[in-house]
N, C-alpha and C positions, 0 to 999 in steps of 0.2 A: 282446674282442667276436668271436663267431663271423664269419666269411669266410661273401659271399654264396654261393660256389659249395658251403658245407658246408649250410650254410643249408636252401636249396631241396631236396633230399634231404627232411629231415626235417621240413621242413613237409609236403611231399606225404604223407610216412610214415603222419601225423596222418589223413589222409583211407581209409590202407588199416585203419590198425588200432583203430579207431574200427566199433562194429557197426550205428552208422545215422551213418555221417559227416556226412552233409549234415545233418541235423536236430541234431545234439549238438553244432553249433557255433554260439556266438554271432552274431550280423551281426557285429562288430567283427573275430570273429577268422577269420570266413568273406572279410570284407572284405580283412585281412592278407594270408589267403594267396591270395586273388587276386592279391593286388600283386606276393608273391612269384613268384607264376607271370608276370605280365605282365613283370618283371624278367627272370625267367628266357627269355621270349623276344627280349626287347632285347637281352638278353646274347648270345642266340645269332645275333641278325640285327648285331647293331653289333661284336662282334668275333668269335667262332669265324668265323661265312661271309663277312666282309671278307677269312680268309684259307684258308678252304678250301670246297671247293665244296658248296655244298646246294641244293636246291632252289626256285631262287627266280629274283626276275627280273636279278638280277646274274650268278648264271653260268649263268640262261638267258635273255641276251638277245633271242633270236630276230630277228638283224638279218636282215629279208626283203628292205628295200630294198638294203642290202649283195648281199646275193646274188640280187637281180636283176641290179645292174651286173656282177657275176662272171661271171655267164652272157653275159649279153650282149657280153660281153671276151673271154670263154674259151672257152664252147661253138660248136663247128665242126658244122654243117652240120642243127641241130634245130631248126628254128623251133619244130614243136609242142612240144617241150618247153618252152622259153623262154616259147609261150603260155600253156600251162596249169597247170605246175608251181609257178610265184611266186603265180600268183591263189587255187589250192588252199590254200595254204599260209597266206597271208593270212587268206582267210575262216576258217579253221580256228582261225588262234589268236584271230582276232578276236571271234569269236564261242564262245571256250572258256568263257566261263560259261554259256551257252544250249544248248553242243552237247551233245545224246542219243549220241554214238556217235563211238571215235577217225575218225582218218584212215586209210584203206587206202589206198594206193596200187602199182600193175604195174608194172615198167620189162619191155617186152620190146624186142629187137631182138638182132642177130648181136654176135658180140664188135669190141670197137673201136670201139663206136658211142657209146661214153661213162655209161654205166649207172650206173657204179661212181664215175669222176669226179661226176657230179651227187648221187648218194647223200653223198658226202662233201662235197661244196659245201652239201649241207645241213646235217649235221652240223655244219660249221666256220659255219656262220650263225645255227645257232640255241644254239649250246651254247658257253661262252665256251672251254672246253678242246677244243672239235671232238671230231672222233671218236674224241679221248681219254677221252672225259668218260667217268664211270662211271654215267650216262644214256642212252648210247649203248651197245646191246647189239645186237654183228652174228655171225652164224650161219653157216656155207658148208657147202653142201649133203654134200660129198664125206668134209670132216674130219667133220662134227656128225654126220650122219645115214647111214652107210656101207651098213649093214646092211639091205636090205628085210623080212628076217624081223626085227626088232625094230623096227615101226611103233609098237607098243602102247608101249615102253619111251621112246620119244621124242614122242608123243605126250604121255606122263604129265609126260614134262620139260619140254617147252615149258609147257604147262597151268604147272603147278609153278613154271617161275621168270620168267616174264610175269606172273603175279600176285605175286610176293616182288616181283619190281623194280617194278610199277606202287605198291605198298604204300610202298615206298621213295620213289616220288616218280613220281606221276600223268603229267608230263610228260616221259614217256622216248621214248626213240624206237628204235624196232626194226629192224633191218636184214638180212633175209632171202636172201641172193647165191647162187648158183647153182640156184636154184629146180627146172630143170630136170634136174640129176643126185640131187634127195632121190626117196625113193620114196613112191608114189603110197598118201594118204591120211594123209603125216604131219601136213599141217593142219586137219583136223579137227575135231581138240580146239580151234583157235582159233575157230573160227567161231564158239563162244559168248563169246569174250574179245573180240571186236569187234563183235558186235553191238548193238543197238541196248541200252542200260539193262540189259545184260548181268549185272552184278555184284548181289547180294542181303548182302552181308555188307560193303557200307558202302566196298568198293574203287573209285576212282574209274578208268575206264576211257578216258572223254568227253575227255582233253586231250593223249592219246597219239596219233605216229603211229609206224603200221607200211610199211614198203617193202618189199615181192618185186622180185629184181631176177632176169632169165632170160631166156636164147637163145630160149626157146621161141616158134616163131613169127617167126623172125628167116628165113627161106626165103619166108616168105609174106608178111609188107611188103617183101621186097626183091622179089617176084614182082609184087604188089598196083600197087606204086610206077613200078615197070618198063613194066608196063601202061598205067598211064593218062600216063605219061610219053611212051611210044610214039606215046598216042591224040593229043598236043600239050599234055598239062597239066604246066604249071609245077610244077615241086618245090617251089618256094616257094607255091604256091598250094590244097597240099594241108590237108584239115585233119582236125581229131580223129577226127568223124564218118568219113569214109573208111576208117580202120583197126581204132575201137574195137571193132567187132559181131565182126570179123574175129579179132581178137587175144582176146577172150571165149569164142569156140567153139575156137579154136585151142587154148587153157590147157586147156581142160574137156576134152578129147579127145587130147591128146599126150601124151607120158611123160614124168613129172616130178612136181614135189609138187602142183600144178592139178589133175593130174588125175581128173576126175568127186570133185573136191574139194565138200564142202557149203557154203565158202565162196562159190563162185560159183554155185552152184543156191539160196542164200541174200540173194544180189546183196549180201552186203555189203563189197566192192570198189568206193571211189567210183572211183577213172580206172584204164583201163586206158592206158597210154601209151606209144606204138609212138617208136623210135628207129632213122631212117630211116638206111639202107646208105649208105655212104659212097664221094661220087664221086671222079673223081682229082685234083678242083679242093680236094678237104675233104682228101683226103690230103696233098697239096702243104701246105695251111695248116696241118698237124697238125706237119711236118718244118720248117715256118720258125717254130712256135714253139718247137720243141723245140730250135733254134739260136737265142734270144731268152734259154731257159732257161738256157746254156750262154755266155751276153754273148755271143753272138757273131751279127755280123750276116747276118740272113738273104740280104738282098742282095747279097754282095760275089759277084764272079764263083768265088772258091771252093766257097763254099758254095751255088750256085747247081748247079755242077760236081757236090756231091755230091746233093746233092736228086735231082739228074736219073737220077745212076746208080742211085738208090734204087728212085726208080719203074719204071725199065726192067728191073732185075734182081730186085727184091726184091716188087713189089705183082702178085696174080692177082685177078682178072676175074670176074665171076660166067658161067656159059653160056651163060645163057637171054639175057640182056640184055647182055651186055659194056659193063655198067658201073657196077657196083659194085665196090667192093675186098673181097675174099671176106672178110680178115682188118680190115678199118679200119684204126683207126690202131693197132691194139694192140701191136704189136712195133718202134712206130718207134722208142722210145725208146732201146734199147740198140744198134738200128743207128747213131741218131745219133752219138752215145758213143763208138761201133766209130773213125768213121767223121773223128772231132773227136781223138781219143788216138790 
Protein backbone atom coordinates (compact mmCIF):
# COMPACT_ATOMS: atom_id res chain seq x y z
CA UNK A 1 0.00 0.00 0.00
CA UNK A 2 1.37 3.41 -1.02
CA UNK A 3 2.82 5.59 2.16
CA UNK A 4 0.59 8.78 2.90
CA UNK A 5 3.36 11.14 2.53
CA UNK A 6 3.85 9.36 -1.41
CA UNK A 7 0.35 9.65 -1.65
CA UNK A 8 -0.59 13.38 -1.34
CA UNK A 9 1.98 14.17 -4.18
CA UNK A 10 0.07 12.50 -6.52
CA UNK A 11 -3.31 13.07 -5.62
CA UNK A 12 -2.66 16.87 -5.97
CA UNK A 13 -0.76 15.77 -9.43
CA UNK A 14 -4.35 14.69 -10.55
CA UNK A 15 -5.61 18.38 -10.04
CA UNK A 16 -2.58 19.90 -12.20
CA UNK A 17 -2.75 17.55 -15.03
CA UNK A 18 -6.13 17.14 -15.65
CA UNK A 19 -7.47 20.17 -18.34
CA UNK A 20 -10.68 21.09 -16.27
CA UNK A 21 -9.62 19.43 -12.96
CA UNK A 22 -12.36 20.52 -10.83
CA UNK A 23 -15.15 19.61 -13.34
CA UNK A 24 -13.51 15.89 -14.62
CA UNK A 25 -13.85 14.79 -11.12
CA UNK A 26 -16.36 12.80 -9.77
CA UNK A 27 -17.85 14.13 -5.99
CA UNK A 28 -16.54 10.81 -4.71
CA UNK A 29 -13.05 11.29 -6.00
CA UNK A 30 -13.20 15.23 -5.48
CA UNK A 31 -14.36 14.10 -1.88
CA UNK A 32 -10.97 11.81 -1.54
CA UNK A 33 -8.72 14.14 -2.39
CA UNK A 34 -10.12 16.61 -0.10
CA UNK A 35 -9.45 14.17 2.55
CA UNK A 36 -6.10 13.68 1.31
CA UNK A 37 -5.29 17.34 1.65
CA UNK A 38 -7.07 17.75 4.96
CA UNK A 39 -4.56 14.76 5.96
CA UNK A 40 -1.97 16.36 4.68
CA UNK A 41 -2.60 19.27 6.89
CA UNK A 42 -2.91 17.27 10.32
CA UNK A 43 0.14 15.76 9.16
CA UNK A 44 1.84 18.91 9.08
CA UNK A 45 0.18 20.60 12.20
CA UNK A 46 0.40 17.13 14.43
CA UNK A 47 3.80 16.24 13.57
CA UNK A 48 6.38 18.16 11.21
CA UNK A 49 5.53 21.78 13.47
CA UNK A 50 5.24 19.87 16.91
CA UNK A 51 9.02 19.77 15.87
CA UNK A 52 10.06 22.50 13.88
CA UNK A 53 8.90 25.80 13.60
CA UNK A 54 5.86 27.30 11.35
CA UNK A 55 3.74 29.43 11.43
CA UNK A 56 1.19 29.13 13.87
CA UNK A 57 0.03 29.65 17.21
CA UNK A 58 2.58 27.17 18.98
CA UNK A 59 5.81 28.80 17.86
CA UNK A 60 3.92 32.03 17.81
CA UNK A 61 2.73 32.24 21.17
CA UNK A 62 2.53 35.87 21.59
CA UNK A 63 2.79 35.70 25.55
CA UNK A 64 1.86 39.56 26.09
CA UNK A 65 1.04 38.97 29.55
CA UNK A 66 4.51 37.42 30.05
CA UNK A 67 6.10 40.40 28.73
CA UNK A 68 4.21 42.84 30.59
CA UNK A 69 5.74 41.23 33.95
CA UNK A 70 9.27 41.45 32.13
CA UNK A 71 8.96 44.91 31.62
CA UNK A 72 7.74 45.73 34.72
CA UNK A 73 10.85 43.62 36.43
CA UNK A 74 13.36 44.60 33.96
CA UNK A 75 12.82 47.89 32.36
CA UNK A 76 14.66 50.81 34.47
CA UNK A 77 13.33 54.28 34.34
CA UNK A 78 10.30 54.03 31.18
CA UNK A 79 7.03 54.34 32.53
CA UNK A 80 5.84 55.44 28.90
CA UNK A 81 6.92 52.61 27.50
CA UNK A 82 5.59 50.12 29.93
CA UNK A 83 2.29 52.24 29.35
CA UNK A 84 1.85 52.07 25.81
CA UNK A 85 3.97 49.30 24.28
CA UNK A 86 1.91 45.90 26.07
CA UNK A 87 -1.64 47.80 25.17
CA UNK A 88 -0.41 48.29 21.40
CA UNK A 89 0.54 45.14 21.14
CA UNK A 90 -2.60 43.52 22.66
CA UNK A 91 -4.99 45.31 20.57
CA UNK A 92 -3.04 44.34 17.51
CA UNK A 93 -2.92 40.80 17.85
CA UNK A 94 -6.32 40.74 19.29
CA UNK A 95 -7.83 42.20 16.76
CA UNK A 96 -5.65 40.55 13.83
CA UNK A 97 -8.64 39.26 12.08
CA UNK A 98 -10.30 42.77 11.72
CA UNK A 99 -7.01 44.71 11.33
CA UNK A 100 -6.85 46.74 7.77
CA UNK A 101 -3.09 47.46 8.34
CA UNK A 102 0.32 45.95 10.34
CA UNK A 103 1.78 47.50 13.29
CA UNK A 104 4.18 50.35 12.99
CA UNK A 105 5.85 51.37 15.70
CA UNK A 106 9.16 54.30 16.70
CA UNK A 107 11.51 53.65 19.40
CA UNK A 108 13.52 56.92 19.67
CA UNK A 109 15.68 58.02 22.51
CA UNK A 110 19.70 58.35 23.16
CA UNK A 111 21.66 55.10 23.53
CA UNK A 112 21.36 53.16 26.84
CA UNK A 113 17.77 53.95 27.16
CA UNK A 114 16.83 50.31 26.40
CA UNK A 115 15.45 50.43 22.64
CA UNK A 116 16.95 47.33 21.68
CA UNK A 117 16.33 45.45 25.18
CA UNK A 118 12.55 46.12 24.62
CA UNK A 119 12.67 45.05 20.82
CA UNK A 120 13.94 41.80 22.03
CA UNK A 121 11.66 41.50 25.01
CA UNK A 122 9.29 41.41 22.25
CA UNK A 123 10.68 39.14 20.10
CA UNK A 124 11.31 36.58 23.08
CA UNK A 125 7.37 37.00 23.78
CA UNK A 126 5.94 36.70 21.00
CA UNK A 127 7.87 34.12 19.12
CA UNK A 128 8.63 30.70 20.88
CA UNK A 129 12.39 30.82 19.60
CA UNK A 130 12.72 34.71 20.27
CA UNK A 131 14.71 36.62 18.19
CA UNK A 132 15.98 33.41 16.85
CA UNK A 133 12.87 32.71 15.15
CA UNK A 134 13.11 32.83 11.32
CA UNK A 135 10.15 35.40 11.80
CA UNK A 136 12.08 37.69 13.30
CA UNK A 137 13.95 39.68 10.60
CA UNK A 138 16.29 42.52 12.02
CA UNK A 139 18.18 45.24 9.73
CA UNK A 140 21.16 47.67 11.13
CA UNK A 141 21.35 50.77 9.50
CA UNK A 142 25.29 50.82 9.19
CA UNK A 143 25.89 46.90 8.02
CA UNK A 144 22.55 46.78 5.68
CA UNK A 145 22.31 50.00 4.20
CA UNK A 146 26.15 51.80 3.97
CA UNK A 147 25.92 53.39 0.87
CA UNK A 148 23.67 56.66 0.28
CA UNK A 149 24.23 56.48 -3.37
CA UNK A 150 22.59 53.00 -3.68
CA UNK A 151 18.97 54.18 -2.05
CA UNK A 152 17.21 52.72 -5.21
CA UNK A 153 19.10 49.17 -4.77
CA UNK A 154 17.98 48.84 -1.13
CA UNK A 155 14.83 50.11 -1.52
CA UNK A 156 14.06 47.29 -4.23
CA UNK A 157 15.53 44.92 -1.30
CA UNK A 158 13.46 45.69 1.42
CA UNK A 159 10.31 45.85 -1.06
CA UNK A 160 11.66 42.36 -2.18
CA UNK A 161 12.04 40.50 0.92
CA UNK A 162 9.24 41.92 3.25
CA UNK A 163 6.99 40.70 0.83
CA UNK A 164 9.02 36.88 0.47
CA UNK A 165 8.90 36.79 4.44
CA UNK A 166 5.32 38.19 4.94
CA UNK A 167 4.32 35.27 2.03
CA UNK A 168 6.12 32.94 4.24
CA UNK A 169 4.17 33.78 7.15
CA UNK A 170 1.91 37.05 7.65
CA UNK A 171 2.96 37.11 11.28
CA UNK A 172 6.53 38.27 11.07
CA UNK A 173 7.92 40.83 12.83
CA UNK A 174 10.49 43.47 11.46
CA UNK A 175 13.15 45.10 13.25
CA UNK A 176 14.66 48.10 11.84
CA UNK A 177 17.99 49.39 14.43
CA UNK A 178 19.90 52.24 13.79
CA UNK A 179 17.34 54.13 11.96
CA UNK A 180 19.21 57.13 12.25
CA UNK A 181 22.72 56.22 10.39
CA UNK A 182 20.44 54.58 7.03
CA UNK A 183 20.17 57.16 4.44
CA UNK A 184 17.54 59.35 3.76
CA UNK A 185 14.60 57.88 1.68
CA UNK A 186 15.56 54.08 2.06
CA UNK A 187 11.89 53.66 3.47
CA UNK A 188 9.92 54.63 1.03
CA UNK A 189 9.34 51.66 -0.82
CA UNK A 190 7.67 50.60 2.58
CA UNK A 191 5.15 53.02 2.94
CA UNK A 192 3.05 50.87 0.60
CA UNK A 193 3.89 47.47 2.54
CA UNK A 194 2.20 49.12 5.65
CA UNK A 195 -0.26 50.80 4.65
CA UNK A 196 -3.63 50.45 4.97
CA UNK A 197 -5.05 47.12 2.40
CA UNK A 198 -1.72 47.59 0.95
CA UNK A 199 -1.24 44.16 -0.95
CA UNK A 200 -3.57 43.41 -4.40
CA UNK A 201 -1.95 39.98 -5.06
CA UNK A 202 -3.61 38.08 -2.02
CA UNK A 203 -0.33 38.88 0.58
CA UNK A 204 -1.49 39.36 3.91
CA UNK A 205 0.14 42.28 5.41
CA UNK A 206 -2.67 43.12 8.40
CA UNK A 207 -0.92 40.66 11.26
CA UNK A 208 2.68 41.99 10.97
CA UNK A 209 4.68 44.17 13.01
CA UNK A 210 7.29 46.56 12.01
CA UNK A 211 9.71 48.36 14.80
CA UNK A 212 12.27 51.46 13.84
CA UNK A 213 14.43 51.74 16.57
CA UNK A 214 16.77 55.39 16.66
CA UNK A 215 18.80 58.05 18.39
CA UNK A 216 17.15 60.31 16.59
CA UNK A 217 15.57 62.91 18.65
CA UNK A 218 17.34 61.55 21.69
CA UNK A 219 18.86 65.58 22.55
CA UNK A 220 15.32 66.80 22.31
CA UNK A 221 13.27 64.47 24.95
CA UNK A 222 16.29 64.81 27.14
CA UNK A 223 16.03 68.76 26.45
CA UNK A 224 11.89 68.54 26.39
CA UNK A 225 12.14 66.24 29.82
CA UNK A 226 14.73 68.54 31.41
CA UNK A 227 12.35 71.41 31.04
CA UNK A 228 9.37 70.71 32.43
CA UNK A 229 11.28 68.77 35.05
CA UNK A 230 12.87 72.09 35.92
CA UNK A 231 9.24 73.80 35.77
CA UNK A 232 8.39 70.97 38.84
CA UNK A 233 7.02 68.19 36.81
CA UNK A 234 7.43 64.75 37.84
CA UNK A 235 9.25 62.33 35.47
CA UNK A 236 7.00 59.88 36.51
CA UNK A 237 4.19 62.08 35.57
CA UNK A 238 5.11 62.77 32.08
CA UNK A 239 3.04 61.26 29.35
CA UNK A 240 2.92 60.17 25.47
CA UNK A 241 1.22 63.14 24.51
CA UNK A 242 4.24 65.39 25.70
CA UNK A 243 6.92 63.91 23.32
CA UNK A 244 4.78 62.36 20.55
CA UNK A 245 4.14 65.71 18.08
CA UNK A 246 7.89 66.29 19.18
CA UNK A 247 9.68 63.12 18.18
CA UNK A 248 7.16 63.27 14.65
CA UNK A 249 8.79 66.44 13.31
CA UNK A 250 12.00 65.70 14.80
CA UNK A 251 12.21 61.98 12.52
CA UNK A 252 10.69 64.08 9.42
CA UNK A 253 13.56 66.69 9.54
CA UNK A 254 16.85 65.05 10.86
CA UNK A 255 19.32 62.76 9.08
CA UNK A 256 18.63 59.46 9.02
CA UNK A 257 16.17 56.85 7.28
CA UNK A 258 12.74 59.29 8.68
CA UNK A 259 13.90 61.66 6.93
CA UNK A 260 11.13 63.73 4.77
CA UNK A 261 10.30 59.96 4.69
CA UNK A 262 6.50 59.29 2.82
CA UNK A 263 5.88 57.06 5.70
CA UNK A 264 5.39 59.75 7.97
CA UNK A 265 3.76 62.42 5.63
CA UNK A 266 1.47 59.26 5.05
CA UNK A 267 0.81 58.95 9.05
CA UNK A 268 1.10 55.40 8.85
CA UNK A 269 3.27 55.03 12.03
CA UNK A 270 0.65 54.15 14.81
CA UNK A 271 3.22 55.35 18.19
CA UNK A 272 5.89 57.13 18.04
CA UNK A 273 7.64 56.36 21.40
CA UNK A 274 10.14 58.47 23.17
CA UNK A 275 12.53 56.63 25.76
CA UNK A 276 13.26 58.94 28.44
CA UNK A 277 17.46 59.85 29.42
CA UNK A 278 18.39 58.18 32.06
CA UNK A 279 19.04 59.61 35.61
CA UNK A 280 21.82 58.52 38.19
CA UNK A 281 18.98 56.75 40.31
CA UNK A 282 18.34 54.57 36.72
CA UNK A 283 21.90 54.23 36.37
CA UNK A 284 22.65 52.80 39.91
CA UNK A 285 19.60 50.25 39.21
CA UNK A 286 21.14 49.38 35.83
CA UNK A 287 24.77 48.29 37.88
CA UNK A 288 22.87 46.32 40.84
CA UNK A 289 21.24 44.38 38.05
CA UNK A 290 24.00 43.74 36.28
CA UNK A 291 25.54 42.30 39.72
CA UNK A 292 22.13 40.12 40.08
CA UNK A 293 23.30 38.94 36.66
CA UNK A 294 26.55 37.91 37.75
CA UNK A 295 24.75 36.04 41.46
CA UNK A 296 26.41 38.42 43.10
CA UNK A 297 24.81 40.68 45.48
CA UNK A 298 24.10 44.06 44.81
CA UNK A 299 24.09 45.00 48.34
CA UNK A 300 27.09 43.78 50.10
CA UNK A 301 29.49 46.71 51.01
CA UNK A 302 31.79 45.53 47.93
CA UNK A 303 29.94 45.77 45.50
CA UNK A 304 28.43 48.83 46.80
CA UNK A 305 32.24 50.02 46.68
CA UNK A 306 32.33 49.41 43.10
CA UNK A 307 28.93 50.82 42.04
CA UNK A 308 30.23 54.02 43.44
CA UNK A 309 33.46 54.22 41.69
CA UNK A 310 31.55 53.50 38.55
CA UNK A 311 29.47 56.41 38.71
CA UNK A 312 32.17 58.85 39.96
CA UNK A 313 34.59 57.94 37.32
CA UNK A 314 32.86 56.36 34.54
CA UNK A 315 29.06 58.27 33.99
CA UNK A 316 28.88 62.08 32.11
CA UNK A 317 26.26 64.48 32.61
CA UNK A 318 24.34 66.07 29.95
CA UNK A 319 25.13 70.35 30.04
CA UNK A 320 22.18 71.83 29.74
CA UNK A 321 20.57 69.95 32.70
CA UNK A 322 23.20 67.98 34.58
CA UNK A 323 21.09 65.22 34.79
CA UNK A 324 21.00 62.77 32.58
CA UNK A 325 23.64 60.11 31.74
CA UNK A 326 24.94 61.15 28.20
CA UNK A 327 25.65 57.39 27.49
CA UNK A 328 22.74 55.38 29.97
CA UNK A 329 23.33 52.30 30.85
CA UNK A 330 24.96 51.20 27.60
CA UNK A 331 28.48 50.25 28.67
CA UNK A 332 27.64 49.10 32.13
CA UNK A 333 27.91 45.81 31.35
CA UNK A 334 31.48 45.08 30.56
CA UNK A 335 32.59 47.64 33.30
CA UNK A 336 30.67 45.47 35.62
CA UNK A 337 32.65 42.26 34.37
CA UNK A 338 35.97 44.53 34.36
CA UNK A 339 35.17 45.24 37.57
CA UNK A 340 33.76 41.31 39.23
CA UNK A 341 37.13 39.34 37.23
Amino acid sequence: MMSFPRMLPLCLGVLVILPHPLQSLEPLSMGAIGGVVAMGMYFKEYTYCRFSECCDDRSIPARINELERSLERTLIGQHIVRQHIVPALKAHIASSDKSRKPLVISFHGQPGTGKNFVADQIANALYLKGSKSSYVTKYLGQADFPNESQVGSYKAKISLEVRQILRSCPRSLFIFDEVDKMPSGVFDALTSLVDYNAFVDGTDNTKAIFIFLSNTAGSHIAGHLGSMMKNGRLREDTRLSDFEPLLRKAAYNMDGGMKKTTMIESLVIDHFIPFLPMEKAHVIKCLEAEFVRWFRDPTQPQAQEIIEDIINSSISYDRTHSLFAISGCKTLEKKVAMAIH
